[in-house]
C-alpha positions in Angstrom: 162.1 72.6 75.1 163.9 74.6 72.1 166.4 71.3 71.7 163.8 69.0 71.6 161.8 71.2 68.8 164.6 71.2 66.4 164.7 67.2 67.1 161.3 66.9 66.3 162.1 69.0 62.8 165.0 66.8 62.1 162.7 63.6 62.7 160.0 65.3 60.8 159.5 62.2 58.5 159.1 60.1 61.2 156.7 61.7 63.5 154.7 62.5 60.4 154.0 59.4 60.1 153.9 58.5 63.9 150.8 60.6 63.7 149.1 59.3 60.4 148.8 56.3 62.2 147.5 57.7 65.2 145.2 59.9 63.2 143.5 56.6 61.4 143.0 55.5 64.8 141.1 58.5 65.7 139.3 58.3 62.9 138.4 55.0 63.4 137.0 55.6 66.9 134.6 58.6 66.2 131.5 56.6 66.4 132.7 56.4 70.1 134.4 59.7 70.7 130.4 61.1 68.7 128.6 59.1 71.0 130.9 60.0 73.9 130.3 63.4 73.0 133.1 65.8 71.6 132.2 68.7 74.1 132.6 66.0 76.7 136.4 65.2 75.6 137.4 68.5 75.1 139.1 69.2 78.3 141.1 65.7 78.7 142.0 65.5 74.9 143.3 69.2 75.0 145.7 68.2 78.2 146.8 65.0 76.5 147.1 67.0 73.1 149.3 70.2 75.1 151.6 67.4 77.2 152.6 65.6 73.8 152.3 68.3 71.4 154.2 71.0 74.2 157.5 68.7 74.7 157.8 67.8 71.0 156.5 70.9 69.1 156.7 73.8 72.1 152.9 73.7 71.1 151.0 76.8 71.8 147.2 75.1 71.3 146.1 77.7 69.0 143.1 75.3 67.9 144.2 75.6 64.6 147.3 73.4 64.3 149.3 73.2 60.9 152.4 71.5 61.5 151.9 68.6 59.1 152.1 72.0 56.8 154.8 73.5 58.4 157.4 70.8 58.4 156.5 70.0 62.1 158.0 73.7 63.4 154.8 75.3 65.1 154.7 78.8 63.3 153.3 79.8 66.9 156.3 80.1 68.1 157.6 82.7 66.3 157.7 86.0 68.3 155.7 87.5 65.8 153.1 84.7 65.2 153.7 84.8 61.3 152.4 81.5 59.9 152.6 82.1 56.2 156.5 82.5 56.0 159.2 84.3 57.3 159.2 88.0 58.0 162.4 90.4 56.5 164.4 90.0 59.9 165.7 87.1 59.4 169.8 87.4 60.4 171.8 86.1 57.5 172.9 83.1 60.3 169.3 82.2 59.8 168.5 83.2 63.2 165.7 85.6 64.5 165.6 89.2 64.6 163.5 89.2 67.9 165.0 86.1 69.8 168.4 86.2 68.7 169.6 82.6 70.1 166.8 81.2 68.5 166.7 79.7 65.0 164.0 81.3 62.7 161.0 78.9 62.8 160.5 79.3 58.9 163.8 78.4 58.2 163.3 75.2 60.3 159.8 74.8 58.6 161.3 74.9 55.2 163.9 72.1 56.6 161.2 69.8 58.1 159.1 70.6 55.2 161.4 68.7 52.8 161.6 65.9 54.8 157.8 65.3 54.8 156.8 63.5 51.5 157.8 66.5 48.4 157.5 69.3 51.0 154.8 70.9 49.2 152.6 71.4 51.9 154.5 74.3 53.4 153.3 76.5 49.9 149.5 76.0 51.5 148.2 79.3 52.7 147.7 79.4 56.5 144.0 81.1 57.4 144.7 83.7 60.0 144.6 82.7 63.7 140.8 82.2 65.0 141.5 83.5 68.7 138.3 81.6 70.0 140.5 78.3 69.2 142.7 79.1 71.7 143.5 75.8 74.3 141.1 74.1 72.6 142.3 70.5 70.8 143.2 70.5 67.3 143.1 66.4 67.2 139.5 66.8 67.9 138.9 70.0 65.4 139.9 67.3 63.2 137.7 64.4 63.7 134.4 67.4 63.8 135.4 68.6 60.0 135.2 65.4 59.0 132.4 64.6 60.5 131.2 67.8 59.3 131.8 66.5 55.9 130.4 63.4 56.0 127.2 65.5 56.7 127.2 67.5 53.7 127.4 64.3 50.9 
């Protein structure tokens, strides 16, 4: 999994925009997945989101994803779940204090991150972890804020 992770950071450009087009196709078919019912496609989006999202990212479904921030390095897999930056233990060989044959994931975040349009997104704060997210699908998280928007105008 680790190899394919830092693959997935080097090709950060390129599965960015894999999944802008596969988000405008989810947008485009929620007046089905409304009708359908989201509650209803919960548990098979969530397994088709962890089997893609786990061999490319080591995806940890927090509910809350913010790769397309992070330069496509899931700040969940840090030992110590930091997802605003890196913490002071970071090895001056760039790797981690706690897993010490693993590259920090900031570091790789900051990499990814300038491969992604101007890399600005990585300065966005990250909200703290809402732990009644966990397992639950992000892609679909996605499609109810907007829909949650379009209410609201």
């Amino acid at each position: 999994m680790y190899a394919v992770r830092l693959w997935s950071v080097r090709h950060a450009r390129l599965l960015s925009g894999v999944y802008a087009g596969f988000e405008r196709l989810l947008r485009a078919a929620d007046p089905l997945l409304r009708r359908i019912g989201y509650h209803r496609l919960e548990t098979p989006v969530a397994a088709l989101e962890h089997g893609v999202k786990g061999l490319l990212f080591d995806c940890r479904m927090c509910g809350q994803c913010a790769l397309s921030s992070t330069g496509l390095s899931c700040p969940m897999n840090c030992p110590k779940s930091l997802r605003n930056g890196p913490c002071g233990g970071v090895r001056p060989d760039g790797m981690c204090e706690v897993v010490p044959t693993m590259r920090c994931v900031w570091l790789e975040a900051w990499r990814g991150s300038r491969l992604i349009a101007d890399g600005e997104a990585i300065m966005a704060v990250q909200q703290p972890v809402d732990h009644r997210l966990w397992g639950r699908s992000a892609w679909l998280g996605v499609l109810r804020a907007g829909a949650a928007g379009r209410a609201t105008r």
